[in-house]
KOLGU-950769 format. One line per field, with one value per residue (C-alpha): residue in one letter; residue number from 1; x, y, z. Coordinates in nm, 2 decimals, decimal comma. Each point is the difference from the previous one (the first is absolute). Example, Ala and Ser with C-alpha at 12.3 -4.5 7.8 and 13.67 -1.06 7.14 Angstrom:
2
aa [A / S]
i [1 / 2]
xx [1,23 / 0,14]
yy [-0,45 / 0,34]
zz [0,78 / -0,07]
END
This chain:
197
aa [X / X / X / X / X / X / X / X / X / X / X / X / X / X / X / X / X / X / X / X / X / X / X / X / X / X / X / X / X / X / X / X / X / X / X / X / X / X / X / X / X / X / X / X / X / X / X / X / X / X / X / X / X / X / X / X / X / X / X / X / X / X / X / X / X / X / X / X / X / X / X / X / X / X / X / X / X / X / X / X / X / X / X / X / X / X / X / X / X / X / X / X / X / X / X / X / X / X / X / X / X / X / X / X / X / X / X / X / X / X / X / X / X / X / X / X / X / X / X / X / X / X / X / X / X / X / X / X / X / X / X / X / X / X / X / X / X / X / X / X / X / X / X / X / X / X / X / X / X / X / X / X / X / X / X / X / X / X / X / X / X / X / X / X / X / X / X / X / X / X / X / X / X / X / X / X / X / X / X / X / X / X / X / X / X / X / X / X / X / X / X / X / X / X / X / X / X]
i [1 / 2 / 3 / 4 / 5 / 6 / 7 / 8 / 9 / 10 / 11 / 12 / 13 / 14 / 15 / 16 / 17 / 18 / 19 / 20 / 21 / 22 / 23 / 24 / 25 / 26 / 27 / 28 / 29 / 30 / 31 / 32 / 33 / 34 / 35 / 36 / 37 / 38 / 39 / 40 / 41 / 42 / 43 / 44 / 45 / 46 / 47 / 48 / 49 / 50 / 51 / 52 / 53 / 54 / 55 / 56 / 57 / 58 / 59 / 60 / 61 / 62 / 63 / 64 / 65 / 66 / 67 / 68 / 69 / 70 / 71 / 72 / 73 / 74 / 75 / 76 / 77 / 78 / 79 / 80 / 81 / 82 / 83 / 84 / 85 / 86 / 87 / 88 / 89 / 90 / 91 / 92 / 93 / 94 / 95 / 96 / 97 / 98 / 99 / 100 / 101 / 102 / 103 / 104 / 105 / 106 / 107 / 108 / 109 / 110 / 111 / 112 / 113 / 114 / 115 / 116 / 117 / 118 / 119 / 120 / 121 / 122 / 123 / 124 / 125 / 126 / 127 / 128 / 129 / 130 / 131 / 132 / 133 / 134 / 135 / 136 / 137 / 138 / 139 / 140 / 141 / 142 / 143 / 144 / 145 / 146 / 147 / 148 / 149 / 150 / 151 / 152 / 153 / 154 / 155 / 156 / 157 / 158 / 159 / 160 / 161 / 162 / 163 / 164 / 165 / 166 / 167 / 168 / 169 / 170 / 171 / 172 / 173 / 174 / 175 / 176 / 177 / 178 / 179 / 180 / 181 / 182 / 183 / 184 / 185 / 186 / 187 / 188 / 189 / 190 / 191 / 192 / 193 / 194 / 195 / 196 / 197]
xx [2,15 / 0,09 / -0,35 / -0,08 / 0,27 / -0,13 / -0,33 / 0,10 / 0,20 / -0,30 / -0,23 / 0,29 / 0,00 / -0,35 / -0,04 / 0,29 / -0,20 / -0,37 / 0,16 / 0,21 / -0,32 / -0,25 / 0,27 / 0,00 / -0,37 / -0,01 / 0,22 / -0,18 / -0,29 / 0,15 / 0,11 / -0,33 / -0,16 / 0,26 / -0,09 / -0,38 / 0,04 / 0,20 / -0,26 / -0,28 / 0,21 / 0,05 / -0,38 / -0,11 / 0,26 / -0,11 / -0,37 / 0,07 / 0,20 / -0,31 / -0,23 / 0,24 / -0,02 / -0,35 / -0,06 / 0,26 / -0,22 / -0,33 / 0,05 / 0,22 / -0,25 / -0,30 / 0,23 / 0,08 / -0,41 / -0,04 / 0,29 / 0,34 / -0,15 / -0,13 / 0,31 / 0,20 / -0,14 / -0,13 / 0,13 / 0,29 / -0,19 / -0,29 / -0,17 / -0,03 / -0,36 / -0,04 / -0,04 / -0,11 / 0,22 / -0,18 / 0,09 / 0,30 / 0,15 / 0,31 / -0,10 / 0,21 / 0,26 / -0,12 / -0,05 / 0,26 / 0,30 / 0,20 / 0,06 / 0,16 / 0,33 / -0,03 / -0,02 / 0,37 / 0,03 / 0,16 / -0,13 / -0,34 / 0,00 / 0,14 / -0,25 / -0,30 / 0,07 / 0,08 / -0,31 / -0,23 / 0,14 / -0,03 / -0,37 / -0,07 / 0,13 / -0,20 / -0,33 / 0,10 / 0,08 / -0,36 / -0,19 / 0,21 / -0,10 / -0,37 / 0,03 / 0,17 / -0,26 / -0,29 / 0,19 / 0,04 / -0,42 / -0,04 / 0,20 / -0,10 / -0,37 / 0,06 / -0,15 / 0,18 / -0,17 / 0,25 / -0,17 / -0,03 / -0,05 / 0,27 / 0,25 / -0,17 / 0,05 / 0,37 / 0,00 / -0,13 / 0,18 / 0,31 / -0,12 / -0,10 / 0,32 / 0,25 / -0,24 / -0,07 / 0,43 / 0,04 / -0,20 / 0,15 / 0,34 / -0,12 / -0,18 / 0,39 / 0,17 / -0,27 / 0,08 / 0,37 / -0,09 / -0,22 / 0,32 / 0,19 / -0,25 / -0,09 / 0,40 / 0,06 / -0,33 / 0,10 / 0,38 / -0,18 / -0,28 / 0,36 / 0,16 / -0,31 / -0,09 / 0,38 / -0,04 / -0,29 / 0,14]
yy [-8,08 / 0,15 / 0,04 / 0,15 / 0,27 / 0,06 / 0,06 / 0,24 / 0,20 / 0,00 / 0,10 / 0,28 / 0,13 / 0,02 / 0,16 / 0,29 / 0,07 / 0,01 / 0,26 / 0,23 / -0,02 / 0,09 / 0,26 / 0,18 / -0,09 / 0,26 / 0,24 / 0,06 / 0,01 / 0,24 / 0,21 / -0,02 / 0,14 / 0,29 / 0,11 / -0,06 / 0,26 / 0,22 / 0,05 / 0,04 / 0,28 / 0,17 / -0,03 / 0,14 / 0,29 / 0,09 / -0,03 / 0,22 / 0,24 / 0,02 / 0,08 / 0,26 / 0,16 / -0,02 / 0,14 / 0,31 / 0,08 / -0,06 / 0,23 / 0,22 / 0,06 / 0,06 / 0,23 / 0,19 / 0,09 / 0,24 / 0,01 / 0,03 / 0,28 / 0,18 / 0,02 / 0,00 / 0,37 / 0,09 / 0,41 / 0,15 / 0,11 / -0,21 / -0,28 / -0,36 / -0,17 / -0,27 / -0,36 / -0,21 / -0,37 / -0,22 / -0,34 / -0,25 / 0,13 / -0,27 / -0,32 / -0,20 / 0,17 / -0,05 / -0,34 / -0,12 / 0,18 / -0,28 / -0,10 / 0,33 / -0,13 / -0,32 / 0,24 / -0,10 / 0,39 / 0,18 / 0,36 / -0,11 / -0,11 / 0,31 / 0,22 / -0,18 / 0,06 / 0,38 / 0,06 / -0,15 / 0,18 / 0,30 / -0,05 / -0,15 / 0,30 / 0,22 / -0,13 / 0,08 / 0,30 / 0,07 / -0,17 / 0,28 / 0,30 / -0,18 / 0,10 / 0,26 / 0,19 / -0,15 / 0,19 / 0,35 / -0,06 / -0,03 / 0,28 / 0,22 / -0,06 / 0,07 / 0,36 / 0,29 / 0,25 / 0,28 / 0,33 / 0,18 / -0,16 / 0,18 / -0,19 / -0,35 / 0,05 / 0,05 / -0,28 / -0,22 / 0,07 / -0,02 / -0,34 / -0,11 / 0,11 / -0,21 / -0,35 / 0,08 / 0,06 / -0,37 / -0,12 / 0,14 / -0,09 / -0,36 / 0,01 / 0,11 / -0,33 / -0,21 / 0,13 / -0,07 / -0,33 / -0,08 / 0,08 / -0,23 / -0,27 / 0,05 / -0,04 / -0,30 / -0,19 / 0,12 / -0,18 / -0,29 / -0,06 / -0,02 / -0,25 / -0,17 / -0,06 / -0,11 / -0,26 / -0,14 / 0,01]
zz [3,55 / -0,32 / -0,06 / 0,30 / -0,07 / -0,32 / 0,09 / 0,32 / -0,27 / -0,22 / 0,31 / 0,09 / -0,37 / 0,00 / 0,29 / -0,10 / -0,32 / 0,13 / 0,26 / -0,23 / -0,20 / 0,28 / 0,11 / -0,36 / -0,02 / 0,35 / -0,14 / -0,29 / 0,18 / 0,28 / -0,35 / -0,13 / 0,34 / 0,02 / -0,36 / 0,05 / 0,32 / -0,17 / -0,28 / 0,23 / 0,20 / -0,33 / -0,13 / 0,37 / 0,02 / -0,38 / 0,09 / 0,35 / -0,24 / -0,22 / 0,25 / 0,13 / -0,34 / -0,01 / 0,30 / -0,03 / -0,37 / 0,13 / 0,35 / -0,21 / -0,28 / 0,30 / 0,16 / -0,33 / -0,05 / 0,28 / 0,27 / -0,22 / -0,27 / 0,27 / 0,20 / -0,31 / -0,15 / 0,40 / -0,05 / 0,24 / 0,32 / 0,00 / 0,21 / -0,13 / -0,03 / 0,27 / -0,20 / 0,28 / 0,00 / 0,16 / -0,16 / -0,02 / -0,30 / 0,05 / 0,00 / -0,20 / 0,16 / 0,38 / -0,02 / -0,20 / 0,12 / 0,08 / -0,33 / -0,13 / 0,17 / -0,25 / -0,32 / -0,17 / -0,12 / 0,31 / -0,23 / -0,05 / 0,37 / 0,13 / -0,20 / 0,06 / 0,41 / -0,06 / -0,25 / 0,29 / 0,29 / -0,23 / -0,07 / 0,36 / 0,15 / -0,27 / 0,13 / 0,36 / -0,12 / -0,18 / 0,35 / 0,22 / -0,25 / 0,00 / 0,40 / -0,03 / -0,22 / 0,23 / 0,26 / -0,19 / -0,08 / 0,38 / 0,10 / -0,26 / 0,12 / 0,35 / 0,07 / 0,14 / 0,23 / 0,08 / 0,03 / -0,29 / -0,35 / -0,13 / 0,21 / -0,09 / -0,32 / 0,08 / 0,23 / -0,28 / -0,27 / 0,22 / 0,08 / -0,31 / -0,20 / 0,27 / -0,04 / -0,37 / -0,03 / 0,13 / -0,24 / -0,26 / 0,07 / 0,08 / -0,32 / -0,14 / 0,19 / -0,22 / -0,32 / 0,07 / 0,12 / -0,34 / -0,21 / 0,23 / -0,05 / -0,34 / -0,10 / 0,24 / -0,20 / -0,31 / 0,03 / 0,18 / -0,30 / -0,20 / 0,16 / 0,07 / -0,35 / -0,08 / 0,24 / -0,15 / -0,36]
END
């Protein structure tokens, strides 16, 4: 009987080990996982971070050849050119939104979202003055037949000047919005390029 005691205690020993040892043999696993996931978060946050940056300098720098020193020196009093949009200039951005919230750096997060509504909003901005010249072209084209020619003249000058003084003051709400936008990239490139140090 002694035996048989012996060798239950052995069995029950035995037992105790090989499960504290598959238990810590999980754990370190389970550990191992976690730290795995972890570094994988952190190399595709960096990697969306990158592209963010790369895409704020490339769209920025294509922006700064033609549309932002134009509006930039555009003279008190005078109409914008129309620079048609027609592209997806954002799309890093649009299809990867959902992982700004995963960013760890609540600044860099909050200026990312407030730099792309900024320059969202700009290109809505340049597609409504793109119309809104197309509809100054097309009323300015429209003849007038009053009766005499003195009083077209006045008639079309009176309704030139009031579409041409929309335009101008649009023109004036884009220049204020390309300061906007150029200081909300400019403070975004920065923290941008801290992150990724």
């Amino acid at each position: 009987m002694n035996a048989t005691w012996s060798n239950l205690l052995s069995g029950l020993v035995g037992a105790a080990i090989g499960g504290v040892a598959t238990l810590s043999a999980q754990i370190i696993s389970i550990g191992n996982q976690r730290k795995q996931q972890k570094q994988s978060e952190e190399v595709m946050i960096r990697g969306f971070v990158q592209a963010i940056a790369d895409e704020v300098t490339s769209v920025w720098d294509r922006y700064n050849v033609e549309i932002g020193p134009h509006l930039k020196t555009l003279p008190e009093g005078q109409a914008a050119i129309v620079f048609p949009l027609q592209q997806s200039y954002f799309v890093v951005f649009d299809s990867n939104a959902s992982l700004i919230g995963r960013i760890p750096d609540r600044k860099l997060r909050e200026q990312i979202i407030a730099t792309y509504v900024e320059a969202k909003g700009f290109v809505d901005s340049m597609r409504y003055y793109e119309r809104l010249v197309d509809t100054y072209n097309a009323q300015t084209a429209q003849p007038i037949a009053p009766t005499t020619p003195v009083a077209a003249s006045i008639i079309r000058g009176i309704r030139d000047n009031k579409f041409y003084g929309s335009l101008v003051h649009y023109s004036k709400q884009l220049k204020l919005t390309h300061s906007r936008l150029e200081a909300k990239t400019e403070v975004l490139k920065g923290l941008l390029q801290n992150f990724l140090r």
